[in-house]
mmCIF file of the N, C-alpha and C atoms, coordinates in Angstrom:
data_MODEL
# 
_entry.id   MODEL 
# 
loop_
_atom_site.group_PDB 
_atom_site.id 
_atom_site.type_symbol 
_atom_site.label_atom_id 
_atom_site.label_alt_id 
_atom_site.label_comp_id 
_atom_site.label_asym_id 
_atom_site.label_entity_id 
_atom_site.label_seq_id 
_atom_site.pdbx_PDB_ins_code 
_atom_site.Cartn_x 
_atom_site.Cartn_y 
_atom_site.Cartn_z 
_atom_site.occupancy 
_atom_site.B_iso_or_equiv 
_atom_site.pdbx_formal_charge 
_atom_site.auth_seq_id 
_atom_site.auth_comp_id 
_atom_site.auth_asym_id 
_atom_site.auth_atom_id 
_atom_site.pdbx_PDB_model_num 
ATOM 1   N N  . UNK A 1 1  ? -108.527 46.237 28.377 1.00 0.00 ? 1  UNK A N  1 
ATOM 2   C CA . UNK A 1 1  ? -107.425 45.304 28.304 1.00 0.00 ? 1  UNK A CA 1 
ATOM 3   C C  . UNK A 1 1  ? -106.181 46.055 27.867 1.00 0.00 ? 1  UNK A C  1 
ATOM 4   N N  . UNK A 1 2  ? -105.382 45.867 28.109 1.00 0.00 ? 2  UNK A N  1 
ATOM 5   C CA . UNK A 1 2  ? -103.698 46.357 27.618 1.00 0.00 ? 2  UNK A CA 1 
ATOM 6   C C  . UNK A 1 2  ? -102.613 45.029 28.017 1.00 0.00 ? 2  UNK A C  1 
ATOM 7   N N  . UNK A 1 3  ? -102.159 45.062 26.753 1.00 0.00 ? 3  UNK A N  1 
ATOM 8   C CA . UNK A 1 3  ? -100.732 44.115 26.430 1.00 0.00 ? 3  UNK A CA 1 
ATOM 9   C C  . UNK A 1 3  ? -100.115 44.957 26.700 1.00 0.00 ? 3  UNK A C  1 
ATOM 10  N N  . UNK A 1 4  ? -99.248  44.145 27.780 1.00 0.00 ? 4  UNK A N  1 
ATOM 11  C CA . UNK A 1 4  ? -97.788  44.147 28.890 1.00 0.00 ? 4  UNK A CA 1 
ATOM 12  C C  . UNK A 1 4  ? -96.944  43.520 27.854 1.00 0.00 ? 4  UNK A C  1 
ATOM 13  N N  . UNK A 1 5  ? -96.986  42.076 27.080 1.00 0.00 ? 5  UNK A N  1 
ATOM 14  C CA . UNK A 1 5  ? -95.874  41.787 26.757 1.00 0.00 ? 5  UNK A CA 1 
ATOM 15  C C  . UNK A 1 5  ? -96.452  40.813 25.399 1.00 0.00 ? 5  UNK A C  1 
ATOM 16  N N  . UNK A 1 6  ? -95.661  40.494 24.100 1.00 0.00 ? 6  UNK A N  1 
ATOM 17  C CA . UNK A 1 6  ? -95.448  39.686 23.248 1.00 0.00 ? 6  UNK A CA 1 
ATOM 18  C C  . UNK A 1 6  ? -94.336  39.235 22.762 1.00 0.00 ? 6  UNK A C  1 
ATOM 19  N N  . UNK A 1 7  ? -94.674  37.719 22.675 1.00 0.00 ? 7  UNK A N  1 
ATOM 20  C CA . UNK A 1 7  ? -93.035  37.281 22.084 1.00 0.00 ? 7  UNK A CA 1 
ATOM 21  C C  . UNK A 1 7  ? -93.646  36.799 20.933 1.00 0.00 ? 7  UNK A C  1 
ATOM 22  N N  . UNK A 1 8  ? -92.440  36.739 19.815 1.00 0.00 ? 8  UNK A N  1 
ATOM 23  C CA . UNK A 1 8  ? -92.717  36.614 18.431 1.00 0.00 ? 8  UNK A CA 1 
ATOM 24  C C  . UNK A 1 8  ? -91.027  35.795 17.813 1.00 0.00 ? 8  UNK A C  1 
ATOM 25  N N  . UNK A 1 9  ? -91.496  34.809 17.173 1.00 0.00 ? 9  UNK A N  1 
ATOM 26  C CA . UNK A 1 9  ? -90.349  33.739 16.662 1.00 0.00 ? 9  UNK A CA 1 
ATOM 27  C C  . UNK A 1 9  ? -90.459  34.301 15.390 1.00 0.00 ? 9  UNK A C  1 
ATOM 28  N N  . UNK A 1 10 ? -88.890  34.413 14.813 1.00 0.00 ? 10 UNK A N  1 
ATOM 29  C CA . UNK A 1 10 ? -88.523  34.786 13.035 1.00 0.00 ? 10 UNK A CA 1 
ATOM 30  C C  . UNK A 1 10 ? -88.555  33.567 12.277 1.00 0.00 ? 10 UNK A C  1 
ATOM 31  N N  . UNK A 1 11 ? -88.538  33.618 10.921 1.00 0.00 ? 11 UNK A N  1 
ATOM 32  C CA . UNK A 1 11 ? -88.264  32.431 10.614 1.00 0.00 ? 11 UNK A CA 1 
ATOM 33  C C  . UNK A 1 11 ? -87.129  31.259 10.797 1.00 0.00 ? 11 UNK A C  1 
ATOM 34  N N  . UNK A 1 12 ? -86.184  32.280 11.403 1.00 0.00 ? 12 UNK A N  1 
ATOM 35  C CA . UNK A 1 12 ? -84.734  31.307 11.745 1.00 0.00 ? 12 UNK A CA 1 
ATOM 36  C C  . UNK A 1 12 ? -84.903  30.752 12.593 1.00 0.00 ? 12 UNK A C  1 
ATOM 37  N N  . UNK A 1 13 ? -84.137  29.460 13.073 1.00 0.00 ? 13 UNK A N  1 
ATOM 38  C CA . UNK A 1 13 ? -84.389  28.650 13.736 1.00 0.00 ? 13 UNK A CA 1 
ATOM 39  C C  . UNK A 1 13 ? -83.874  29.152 14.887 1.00 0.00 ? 13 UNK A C  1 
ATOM 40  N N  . UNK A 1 14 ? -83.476  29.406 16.730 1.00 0.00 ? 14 UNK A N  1 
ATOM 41  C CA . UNK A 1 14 ? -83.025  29.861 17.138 1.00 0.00 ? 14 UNK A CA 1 
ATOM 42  C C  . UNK A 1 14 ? -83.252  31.184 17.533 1.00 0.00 ? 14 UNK A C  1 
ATOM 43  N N  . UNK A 1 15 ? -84.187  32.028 16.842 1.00 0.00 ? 15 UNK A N  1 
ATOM 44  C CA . UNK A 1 15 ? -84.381  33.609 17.225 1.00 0.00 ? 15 UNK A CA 1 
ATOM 45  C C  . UNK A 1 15 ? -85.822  33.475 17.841 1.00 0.00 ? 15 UNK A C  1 
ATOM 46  N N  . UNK A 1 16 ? -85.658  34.695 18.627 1.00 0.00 ? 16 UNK A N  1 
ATOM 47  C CA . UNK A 1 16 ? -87.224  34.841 18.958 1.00 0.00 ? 16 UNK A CA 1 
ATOM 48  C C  . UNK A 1 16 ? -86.662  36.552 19.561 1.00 0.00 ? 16 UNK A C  1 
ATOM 49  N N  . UNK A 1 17 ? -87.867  37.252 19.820 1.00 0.00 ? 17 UNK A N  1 
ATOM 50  C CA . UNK A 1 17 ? -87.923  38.411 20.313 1.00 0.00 ? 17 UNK A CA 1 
ATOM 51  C C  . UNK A 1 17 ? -89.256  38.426 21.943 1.00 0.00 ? 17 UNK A C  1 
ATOM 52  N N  . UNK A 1 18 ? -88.826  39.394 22.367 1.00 0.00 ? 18 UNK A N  1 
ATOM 53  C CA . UNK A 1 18 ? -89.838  39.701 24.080 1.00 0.00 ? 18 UNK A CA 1 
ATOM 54  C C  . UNK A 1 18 ? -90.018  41.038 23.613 1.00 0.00 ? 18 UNK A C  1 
ATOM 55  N N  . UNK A 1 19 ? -90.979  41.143 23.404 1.00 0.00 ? 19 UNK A N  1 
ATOM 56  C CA . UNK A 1 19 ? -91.619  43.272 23.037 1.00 0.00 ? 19 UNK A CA 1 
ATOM 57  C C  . UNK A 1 19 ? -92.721  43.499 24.444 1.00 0.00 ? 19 UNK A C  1 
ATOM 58  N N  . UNK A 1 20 ? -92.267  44.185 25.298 1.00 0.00 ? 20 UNK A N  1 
ATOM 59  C CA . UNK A 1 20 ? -92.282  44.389 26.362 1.00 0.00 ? 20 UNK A CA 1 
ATOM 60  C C  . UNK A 1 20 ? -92.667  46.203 26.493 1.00 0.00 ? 20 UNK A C  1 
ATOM 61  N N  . UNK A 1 21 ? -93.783  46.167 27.266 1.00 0.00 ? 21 UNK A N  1 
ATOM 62  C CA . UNK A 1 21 ? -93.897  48.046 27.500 1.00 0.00 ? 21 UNK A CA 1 
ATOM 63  C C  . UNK A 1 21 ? -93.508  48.152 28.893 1.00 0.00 ? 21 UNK A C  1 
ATOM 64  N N  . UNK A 1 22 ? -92.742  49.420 29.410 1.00 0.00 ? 22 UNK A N  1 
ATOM 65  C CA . UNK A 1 22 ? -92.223  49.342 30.336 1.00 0.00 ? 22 UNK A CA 1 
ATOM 66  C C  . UNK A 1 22 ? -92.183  50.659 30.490 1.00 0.00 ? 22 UNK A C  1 
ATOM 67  N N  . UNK A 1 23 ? -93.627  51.384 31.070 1.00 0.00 ? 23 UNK A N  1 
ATOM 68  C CA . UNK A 1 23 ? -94.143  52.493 31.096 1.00 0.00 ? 23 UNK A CA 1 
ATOM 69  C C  . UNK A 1 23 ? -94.221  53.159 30.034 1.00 0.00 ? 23 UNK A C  1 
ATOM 70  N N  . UNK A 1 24 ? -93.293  54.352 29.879 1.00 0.00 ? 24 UNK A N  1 
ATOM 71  C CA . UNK A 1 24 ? -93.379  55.185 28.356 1.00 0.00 ? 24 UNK A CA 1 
ATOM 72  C C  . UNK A 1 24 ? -92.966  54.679 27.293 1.00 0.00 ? 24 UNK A C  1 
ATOM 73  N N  . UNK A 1 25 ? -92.369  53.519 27.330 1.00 0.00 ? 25 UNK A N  1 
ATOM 74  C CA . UNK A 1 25 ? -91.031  52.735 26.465 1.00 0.00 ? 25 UNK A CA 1 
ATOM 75  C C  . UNK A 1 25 ? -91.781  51.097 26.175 1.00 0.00 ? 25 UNK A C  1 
ATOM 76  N N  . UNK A 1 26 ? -91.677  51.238 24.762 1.00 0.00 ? 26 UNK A N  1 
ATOM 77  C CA . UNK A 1 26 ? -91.413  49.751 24.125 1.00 0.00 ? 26 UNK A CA 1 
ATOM 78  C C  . UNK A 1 26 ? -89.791  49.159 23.733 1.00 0.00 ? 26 UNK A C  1 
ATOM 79  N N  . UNK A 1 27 ? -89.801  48.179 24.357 1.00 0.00 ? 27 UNK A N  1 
ATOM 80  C CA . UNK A 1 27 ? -88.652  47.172 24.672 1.00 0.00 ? 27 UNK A CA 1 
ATOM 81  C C  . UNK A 1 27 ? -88.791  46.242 23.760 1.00 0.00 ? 27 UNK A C  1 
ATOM 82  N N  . UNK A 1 28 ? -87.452  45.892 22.888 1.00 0.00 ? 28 UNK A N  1 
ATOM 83  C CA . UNK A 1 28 ? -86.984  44.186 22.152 1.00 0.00 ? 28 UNK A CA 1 
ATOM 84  C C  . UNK A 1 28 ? -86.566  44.051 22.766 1.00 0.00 ? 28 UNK A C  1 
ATOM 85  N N  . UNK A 1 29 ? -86.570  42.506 23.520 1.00 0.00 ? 29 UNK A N  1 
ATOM 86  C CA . UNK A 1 29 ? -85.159  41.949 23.766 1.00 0.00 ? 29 UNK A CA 1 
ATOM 87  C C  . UNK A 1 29 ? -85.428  40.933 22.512 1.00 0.00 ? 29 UNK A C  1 
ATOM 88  N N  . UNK A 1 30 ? -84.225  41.181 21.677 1.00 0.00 ? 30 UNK A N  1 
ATOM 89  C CA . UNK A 1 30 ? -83.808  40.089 20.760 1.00 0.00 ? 30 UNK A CA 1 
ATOM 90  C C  . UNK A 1 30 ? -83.011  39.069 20.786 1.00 0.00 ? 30 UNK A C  1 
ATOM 91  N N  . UNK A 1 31 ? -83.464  37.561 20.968 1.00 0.00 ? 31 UNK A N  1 
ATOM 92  C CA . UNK A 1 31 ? -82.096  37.080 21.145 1.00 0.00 ? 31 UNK A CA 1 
ATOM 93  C C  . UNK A 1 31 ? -82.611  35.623 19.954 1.00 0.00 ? 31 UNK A C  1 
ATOM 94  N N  . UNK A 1 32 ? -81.034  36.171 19.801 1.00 0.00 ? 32 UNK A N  1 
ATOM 95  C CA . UNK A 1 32 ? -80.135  34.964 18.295 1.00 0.00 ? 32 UNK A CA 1 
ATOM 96  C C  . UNK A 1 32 ? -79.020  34.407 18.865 1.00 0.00 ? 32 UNK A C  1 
ATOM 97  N N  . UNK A 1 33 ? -79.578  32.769 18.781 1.00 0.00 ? 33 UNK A N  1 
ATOM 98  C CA . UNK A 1 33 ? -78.533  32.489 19.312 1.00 0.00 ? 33 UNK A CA 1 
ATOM 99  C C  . UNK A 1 33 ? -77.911  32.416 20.666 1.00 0.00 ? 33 UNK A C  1 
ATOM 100 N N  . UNK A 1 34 ? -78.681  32.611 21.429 1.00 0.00 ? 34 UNK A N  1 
ATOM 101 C CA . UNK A 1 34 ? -77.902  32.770 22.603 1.00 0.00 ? 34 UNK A CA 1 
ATOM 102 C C  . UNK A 1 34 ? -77.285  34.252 23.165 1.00 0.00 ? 34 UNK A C  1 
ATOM 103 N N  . UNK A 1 35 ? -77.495  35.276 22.055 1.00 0.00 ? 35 UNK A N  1 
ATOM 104 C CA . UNK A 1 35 ? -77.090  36.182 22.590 1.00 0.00 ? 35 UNK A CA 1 
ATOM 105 C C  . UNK A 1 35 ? -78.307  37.405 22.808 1.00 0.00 ? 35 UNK A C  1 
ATOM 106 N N  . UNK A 1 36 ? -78.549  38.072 23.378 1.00 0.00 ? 36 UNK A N  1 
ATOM 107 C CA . UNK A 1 36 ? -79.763  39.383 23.690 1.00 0.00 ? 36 UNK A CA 1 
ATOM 108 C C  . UNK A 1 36 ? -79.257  40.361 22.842 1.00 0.00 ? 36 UNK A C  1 
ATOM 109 N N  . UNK A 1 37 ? -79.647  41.211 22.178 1.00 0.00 ? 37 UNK A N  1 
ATOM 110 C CA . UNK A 1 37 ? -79.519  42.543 21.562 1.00 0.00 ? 37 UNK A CA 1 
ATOM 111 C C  . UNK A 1 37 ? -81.008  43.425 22.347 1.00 0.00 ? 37 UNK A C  1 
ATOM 112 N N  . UNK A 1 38 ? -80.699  44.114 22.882 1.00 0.00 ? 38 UNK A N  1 
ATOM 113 C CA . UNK A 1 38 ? -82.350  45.299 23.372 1.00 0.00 ? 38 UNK A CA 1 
ATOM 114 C C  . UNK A 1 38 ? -82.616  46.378 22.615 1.00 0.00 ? 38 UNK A C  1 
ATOM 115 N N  . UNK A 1 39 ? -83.397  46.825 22.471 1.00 0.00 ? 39 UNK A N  1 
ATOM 116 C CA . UNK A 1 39 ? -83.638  47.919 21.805 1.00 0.00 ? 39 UNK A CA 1 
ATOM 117 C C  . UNK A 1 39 ? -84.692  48.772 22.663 1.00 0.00 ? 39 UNK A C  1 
ATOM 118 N N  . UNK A 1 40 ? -84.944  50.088 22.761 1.00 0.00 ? 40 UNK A N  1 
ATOM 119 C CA . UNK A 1 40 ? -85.658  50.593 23.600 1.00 0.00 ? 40 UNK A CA 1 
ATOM 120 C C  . UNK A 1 40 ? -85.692  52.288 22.935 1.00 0.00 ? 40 UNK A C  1 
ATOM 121 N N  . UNK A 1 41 ? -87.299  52.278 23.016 1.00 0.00 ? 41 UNK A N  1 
ATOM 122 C CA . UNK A 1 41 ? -87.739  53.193 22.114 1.00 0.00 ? 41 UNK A CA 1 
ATOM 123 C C  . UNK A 1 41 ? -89.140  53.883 22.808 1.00 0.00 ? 41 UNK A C  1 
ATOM 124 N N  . UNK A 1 42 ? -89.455  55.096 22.992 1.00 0.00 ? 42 UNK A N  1 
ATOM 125 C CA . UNK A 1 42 ? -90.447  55.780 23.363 1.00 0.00 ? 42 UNK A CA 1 
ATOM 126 C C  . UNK A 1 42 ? -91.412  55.332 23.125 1.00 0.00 ? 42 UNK A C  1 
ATOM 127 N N  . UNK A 1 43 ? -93.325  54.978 23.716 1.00 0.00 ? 43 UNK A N  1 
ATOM 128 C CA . UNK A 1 43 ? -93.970  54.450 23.013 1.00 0.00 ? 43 UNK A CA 1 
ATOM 129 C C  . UNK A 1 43 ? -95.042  55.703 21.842 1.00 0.00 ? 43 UNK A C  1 
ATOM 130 N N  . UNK A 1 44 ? -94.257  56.391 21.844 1.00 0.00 ? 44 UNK A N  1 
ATOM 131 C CA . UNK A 1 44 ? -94.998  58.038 21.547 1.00 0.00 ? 44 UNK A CA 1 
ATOM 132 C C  . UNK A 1 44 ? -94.578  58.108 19.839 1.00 0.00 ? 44 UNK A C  1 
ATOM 133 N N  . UNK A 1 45 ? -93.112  57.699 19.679 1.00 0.00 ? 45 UNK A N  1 
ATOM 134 C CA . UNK A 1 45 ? -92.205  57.924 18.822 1.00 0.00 ? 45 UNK A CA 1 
ATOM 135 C C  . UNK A 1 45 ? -92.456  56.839 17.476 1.00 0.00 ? 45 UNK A C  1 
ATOM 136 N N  . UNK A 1 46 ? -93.688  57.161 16.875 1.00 0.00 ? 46 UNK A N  1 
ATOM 137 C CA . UNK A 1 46 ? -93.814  56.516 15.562 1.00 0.00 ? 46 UNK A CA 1 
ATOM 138 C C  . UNK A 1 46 ? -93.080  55.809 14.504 1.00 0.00 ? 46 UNK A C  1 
ATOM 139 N N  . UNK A 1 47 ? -92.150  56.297 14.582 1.00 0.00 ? 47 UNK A N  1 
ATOM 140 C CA . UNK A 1 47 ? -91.023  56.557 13.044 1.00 0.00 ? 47 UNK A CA 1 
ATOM 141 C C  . UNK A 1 47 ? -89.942  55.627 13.731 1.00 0.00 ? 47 UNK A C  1 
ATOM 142 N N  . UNK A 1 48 ? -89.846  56.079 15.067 1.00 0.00 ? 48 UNK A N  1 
ATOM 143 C CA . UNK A 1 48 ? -88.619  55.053 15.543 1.00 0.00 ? 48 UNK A CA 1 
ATOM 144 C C  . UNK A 1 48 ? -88.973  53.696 16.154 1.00 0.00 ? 48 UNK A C  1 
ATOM 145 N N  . UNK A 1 49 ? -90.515  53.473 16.839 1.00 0.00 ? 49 UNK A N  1 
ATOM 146 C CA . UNK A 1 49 ? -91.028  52.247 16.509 1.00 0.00 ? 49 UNK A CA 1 
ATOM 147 C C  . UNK A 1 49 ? -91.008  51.465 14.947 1.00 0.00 ? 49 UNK A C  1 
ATOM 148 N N  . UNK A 1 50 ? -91.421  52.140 14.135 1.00 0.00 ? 50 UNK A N  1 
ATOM 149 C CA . UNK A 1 50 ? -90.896  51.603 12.912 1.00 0.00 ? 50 UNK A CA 1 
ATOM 150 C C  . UNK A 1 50 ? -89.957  50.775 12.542 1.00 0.00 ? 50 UNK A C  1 
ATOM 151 N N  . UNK A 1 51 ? -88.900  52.162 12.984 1.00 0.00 ? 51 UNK A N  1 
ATOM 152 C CA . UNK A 1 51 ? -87.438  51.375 12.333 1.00 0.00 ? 51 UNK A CA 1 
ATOM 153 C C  . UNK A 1 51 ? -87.078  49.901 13.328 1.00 0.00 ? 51 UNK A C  1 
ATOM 154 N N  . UNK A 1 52 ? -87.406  50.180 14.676 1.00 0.00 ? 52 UNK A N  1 
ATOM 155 C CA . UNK A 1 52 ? -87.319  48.928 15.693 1.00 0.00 ? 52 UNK A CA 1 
ATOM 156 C C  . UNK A 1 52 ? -87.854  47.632 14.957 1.00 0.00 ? 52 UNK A C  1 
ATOM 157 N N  . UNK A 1 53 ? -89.202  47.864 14.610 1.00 0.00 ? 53 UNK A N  1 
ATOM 158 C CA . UNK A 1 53 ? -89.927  46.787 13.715 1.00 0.00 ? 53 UNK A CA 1 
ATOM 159 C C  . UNK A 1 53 ? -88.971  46.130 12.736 1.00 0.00 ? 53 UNK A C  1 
ATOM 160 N N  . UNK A 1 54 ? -88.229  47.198 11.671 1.00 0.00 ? 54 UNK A N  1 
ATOM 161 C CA . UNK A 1 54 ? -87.638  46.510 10.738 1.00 0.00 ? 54 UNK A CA 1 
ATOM 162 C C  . UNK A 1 54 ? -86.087  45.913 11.234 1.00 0.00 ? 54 UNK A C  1 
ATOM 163 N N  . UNK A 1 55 ? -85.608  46.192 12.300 1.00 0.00 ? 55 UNK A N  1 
ATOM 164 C CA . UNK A 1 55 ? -84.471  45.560 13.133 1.00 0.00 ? 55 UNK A CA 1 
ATOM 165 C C  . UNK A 1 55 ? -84.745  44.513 13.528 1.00 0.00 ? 55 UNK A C  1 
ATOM 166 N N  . UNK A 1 56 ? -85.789  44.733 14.146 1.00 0.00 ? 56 UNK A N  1 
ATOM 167 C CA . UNK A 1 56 ? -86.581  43.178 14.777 1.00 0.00 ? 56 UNK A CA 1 
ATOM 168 C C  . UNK A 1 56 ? -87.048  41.607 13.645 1.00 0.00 ? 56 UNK A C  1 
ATOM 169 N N  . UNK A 1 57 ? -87.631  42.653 12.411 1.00 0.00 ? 57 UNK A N  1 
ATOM 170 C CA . UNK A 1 57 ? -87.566  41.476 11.815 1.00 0.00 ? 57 UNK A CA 1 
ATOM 171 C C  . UNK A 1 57 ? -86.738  41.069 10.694 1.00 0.00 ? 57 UNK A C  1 
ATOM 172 N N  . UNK A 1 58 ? -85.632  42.235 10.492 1.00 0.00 ? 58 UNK A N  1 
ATOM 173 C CA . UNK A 1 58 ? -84.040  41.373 10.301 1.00 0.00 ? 58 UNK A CA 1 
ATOM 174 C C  . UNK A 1 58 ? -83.252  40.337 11.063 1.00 0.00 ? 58 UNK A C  1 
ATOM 175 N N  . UNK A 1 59 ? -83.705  40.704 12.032 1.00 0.00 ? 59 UNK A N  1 
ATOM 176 C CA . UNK A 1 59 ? -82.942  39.807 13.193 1.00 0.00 ? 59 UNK A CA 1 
ATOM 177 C C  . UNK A 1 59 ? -83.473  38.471 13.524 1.00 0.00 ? 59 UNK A C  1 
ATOM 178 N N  . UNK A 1 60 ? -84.872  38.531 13.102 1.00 0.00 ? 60 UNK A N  1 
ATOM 179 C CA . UNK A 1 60 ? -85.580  37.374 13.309 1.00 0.00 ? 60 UNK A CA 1 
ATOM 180 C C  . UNK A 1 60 ? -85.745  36.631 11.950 1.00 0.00 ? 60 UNK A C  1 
ATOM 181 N N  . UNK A 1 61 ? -85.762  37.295 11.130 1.00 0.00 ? 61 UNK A N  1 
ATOM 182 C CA . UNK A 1 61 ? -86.478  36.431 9.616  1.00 0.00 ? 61 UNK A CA 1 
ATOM 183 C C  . UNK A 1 61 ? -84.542  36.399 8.711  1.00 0.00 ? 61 UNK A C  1 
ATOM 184 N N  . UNK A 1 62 ? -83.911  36.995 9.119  1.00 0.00 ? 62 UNK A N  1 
ATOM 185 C CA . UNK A 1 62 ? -82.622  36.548 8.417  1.00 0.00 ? 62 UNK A CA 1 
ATOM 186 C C  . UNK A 1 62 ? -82.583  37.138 7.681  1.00 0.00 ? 62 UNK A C  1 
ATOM 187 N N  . UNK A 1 63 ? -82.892  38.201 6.767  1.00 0.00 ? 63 UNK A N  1 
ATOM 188 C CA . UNK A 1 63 ? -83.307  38.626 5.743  1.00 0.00 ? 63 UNK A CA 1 
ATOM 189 C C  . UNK A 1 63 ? -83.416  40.228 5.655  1.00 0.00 ? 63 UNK A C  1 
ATOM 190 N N  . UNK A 1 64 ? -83.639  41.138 5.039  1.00 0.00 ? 64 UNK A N  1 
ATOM 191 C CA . UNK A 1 64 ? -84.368  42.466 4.942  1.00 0.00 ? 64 UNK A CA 1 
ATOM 192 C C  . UNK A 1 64 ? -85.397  41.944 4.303  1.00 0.00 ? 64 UNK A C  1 
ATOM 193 N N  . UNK A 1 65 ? -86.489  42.431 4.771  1.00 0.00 ? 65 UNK A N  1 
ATOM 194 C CA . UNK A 1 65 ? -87.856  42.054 4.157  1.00 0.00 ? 65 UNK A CA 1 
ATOM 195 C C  . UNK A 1 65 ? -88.588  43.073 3.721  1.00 0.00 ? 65 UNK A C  1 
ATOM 196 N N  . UNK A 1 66 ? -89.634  42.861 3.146  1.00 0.00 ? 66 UNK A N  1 
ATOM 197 C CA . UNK A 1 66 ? -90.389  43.682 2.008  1.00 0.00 ? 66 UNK A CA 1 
ATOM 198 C C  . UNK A 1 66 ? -91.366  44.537 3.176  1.00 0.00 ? 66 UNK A C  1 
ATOM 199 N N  . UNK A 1 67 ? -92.202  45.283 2.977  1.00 0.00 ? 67 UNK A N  1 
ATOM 200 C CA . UNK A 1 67 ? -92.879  46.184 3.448  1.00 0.00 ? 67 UNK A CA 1 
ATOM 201 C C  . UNK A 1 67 ? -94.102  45.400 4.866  1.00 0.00 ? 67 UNK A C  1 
ATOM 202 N N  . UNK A 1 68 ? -94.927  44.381 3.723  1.00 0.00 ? 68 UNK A N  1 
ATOM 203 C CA . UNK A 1 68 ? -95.456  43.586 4.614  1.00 0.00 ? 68 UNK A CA 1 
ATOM 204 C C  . UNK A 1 68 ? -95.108  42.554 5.692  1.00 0.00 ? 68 UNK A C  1 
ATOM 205 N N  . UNK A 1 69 ? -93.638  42.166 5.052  1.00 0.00 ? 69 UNK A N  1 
ATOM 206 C CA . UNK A 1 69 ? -92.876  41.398 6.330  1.00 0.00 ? 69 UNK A CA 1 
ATOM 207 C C  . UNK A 1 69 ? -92.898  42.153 7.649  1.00 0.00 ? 69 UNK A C  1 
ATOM 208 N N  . UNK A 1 70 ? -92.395  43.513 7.527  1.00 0.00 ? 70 UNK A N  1 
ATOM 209 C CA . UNK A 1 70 ? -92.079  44.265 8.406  1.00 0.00 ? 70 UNK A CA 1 
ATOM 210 C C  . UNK A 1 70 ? -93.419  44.489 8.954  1.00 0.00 ? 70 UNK A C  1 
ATOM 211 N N  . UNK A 1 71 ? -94.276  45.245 8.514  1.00 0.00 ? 71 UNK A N  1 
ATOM 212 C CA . UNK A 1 71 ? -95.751  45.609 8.909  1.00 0.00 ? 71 UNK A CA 1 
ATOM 213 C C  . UNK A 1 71 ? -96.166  44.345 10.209 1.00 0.00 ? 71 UNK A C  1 
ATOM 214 N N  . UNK A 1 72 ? -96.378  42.737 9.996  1.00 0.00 ? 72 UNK A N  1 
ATOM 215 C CA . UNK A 1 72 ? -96.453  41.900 10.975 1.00 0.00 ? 72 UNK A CA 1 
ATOM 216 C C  . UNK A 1 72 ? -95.607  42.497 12.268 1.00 0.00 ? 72 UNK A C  1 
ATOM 217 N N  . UNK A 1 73 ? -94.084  42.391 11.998 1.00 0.00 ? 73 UNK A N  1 
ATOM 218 C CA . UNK A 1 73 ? -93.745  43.124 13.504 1.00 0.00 ? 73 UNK A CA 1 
ATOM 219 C C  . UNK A 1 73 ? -94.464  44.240 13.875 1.00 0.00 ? 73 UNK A C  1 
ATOM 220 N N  . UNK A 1 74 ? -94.437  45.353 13.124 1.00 0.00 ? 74 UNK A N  1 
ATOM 221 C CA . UNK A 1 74 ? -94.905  46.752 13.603 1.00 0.00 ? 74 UNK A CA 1 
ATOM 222 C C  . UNK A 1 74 ? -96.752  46.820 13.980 1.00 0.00 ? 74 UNK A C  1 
ATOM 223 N N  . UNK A 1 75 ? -97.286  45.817 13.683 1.00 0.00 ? 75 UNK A N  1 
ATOM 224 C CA . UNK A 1 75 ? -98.873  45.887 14.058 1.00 0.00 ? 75 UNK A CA 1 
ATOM 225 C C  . UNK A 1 75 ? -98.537  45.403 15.823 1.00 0.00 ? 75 UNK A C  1 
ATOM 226 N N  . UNK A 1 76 ? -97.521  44.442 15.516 1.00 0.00 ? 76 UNK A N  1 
ATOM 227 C CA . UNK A 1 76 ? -97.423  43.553 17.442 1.00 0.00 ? 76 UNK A CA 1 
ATOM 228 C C  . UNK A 1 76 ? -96.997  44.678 18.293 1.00 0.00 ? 76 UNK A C  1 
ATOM 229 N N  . UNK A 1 77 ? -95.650  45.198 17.787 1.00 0.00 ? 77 UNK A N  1 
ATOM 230 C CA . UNK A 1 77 ? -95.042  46.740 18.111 1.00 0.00 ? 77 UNK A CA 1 
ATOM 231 C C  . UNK A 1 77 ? -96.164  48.238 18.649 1.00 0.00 ? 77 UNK A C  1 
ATOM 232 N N  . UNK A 1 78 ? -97.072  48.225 17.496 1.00 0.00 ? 78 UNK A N  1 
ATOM 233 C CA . UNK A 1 78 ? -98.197  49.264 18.284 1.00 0.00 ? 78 UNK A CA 1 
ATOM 234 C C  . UNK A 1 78 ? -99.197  48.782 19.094 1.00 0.00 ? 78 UNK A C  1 
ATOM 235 N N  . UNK A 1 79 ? -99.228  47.421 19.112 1.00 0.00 ? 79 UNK A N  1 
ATOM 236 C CA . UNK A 1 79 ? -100.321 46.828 20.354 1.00 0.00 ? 79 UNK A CA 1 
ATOM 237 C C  . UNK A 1 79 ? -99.984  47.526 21.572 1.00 0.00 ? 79 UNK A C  1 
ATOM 238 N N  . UNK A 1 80 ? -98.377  47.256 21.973 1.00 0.00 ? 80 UNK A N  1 
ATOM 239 C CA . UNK A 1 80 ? -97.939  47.350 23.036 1.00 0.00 ? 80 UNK A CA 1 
ATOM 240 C C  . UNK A 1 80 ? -97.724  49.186 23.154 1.00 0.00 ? 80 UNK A C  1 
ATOM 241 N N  . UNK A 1 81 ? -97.459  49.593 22.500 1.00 0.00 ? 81 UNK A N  1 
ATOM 242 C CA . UNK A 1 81 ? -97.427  50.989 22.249 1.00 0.00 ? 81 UNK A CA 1 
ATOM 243 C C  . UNK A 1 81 ? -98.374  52.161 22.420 1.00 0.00 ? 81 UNK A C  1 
ATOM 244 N N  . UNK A 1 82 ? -100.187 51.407 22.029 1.00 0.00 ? 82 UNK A N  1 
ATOM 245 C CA . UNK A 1 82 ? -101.239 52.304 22.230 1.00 0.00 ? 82 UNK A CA 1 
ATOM 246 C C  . UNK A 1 82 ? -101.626 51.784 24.048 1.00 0.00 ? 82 UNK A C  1 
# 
């Protein structure tokens, strides 16, 4: 089995994210509001999946969040990644 795609809602009302693999590359599309922000990151590149994770769930939860907040994005993030 391999995940092509997950979407994931923040706590704000209005946000949601599309984490999308698209060959070598994991894809956000983030959108708040009505507007898309993308992000696009190697699926090889550990450290910068990471930081995507913690963008993703600023953008979604409203907030900077604590270690485990972030960890939820970044477990969905390496699904699509391995």
């Amino acid at each position: 089995m391999k995940v092509t795609r997950i979407d994931v809602r923040g706590l704000k009302a209005n946000r949601r994210a599309e984490l999308t693999r698209d060959g070598a590359n994991v894809i956000a599309a983030v959108r708040v509001e009505g507007k898309v922000h993308s992000h696009v990151v190697g699926a090889g590149r550990r450290d910068d999946l990471y930081e995507m994770a913690r963008r993703v769930q600023h953008a979604l939860d409203g907030h900077i969040g604590t270690n485990s907040d972030v960890d939820d994005y970044w477990h969905a993030i390496q699904r699509l990644a391995d």
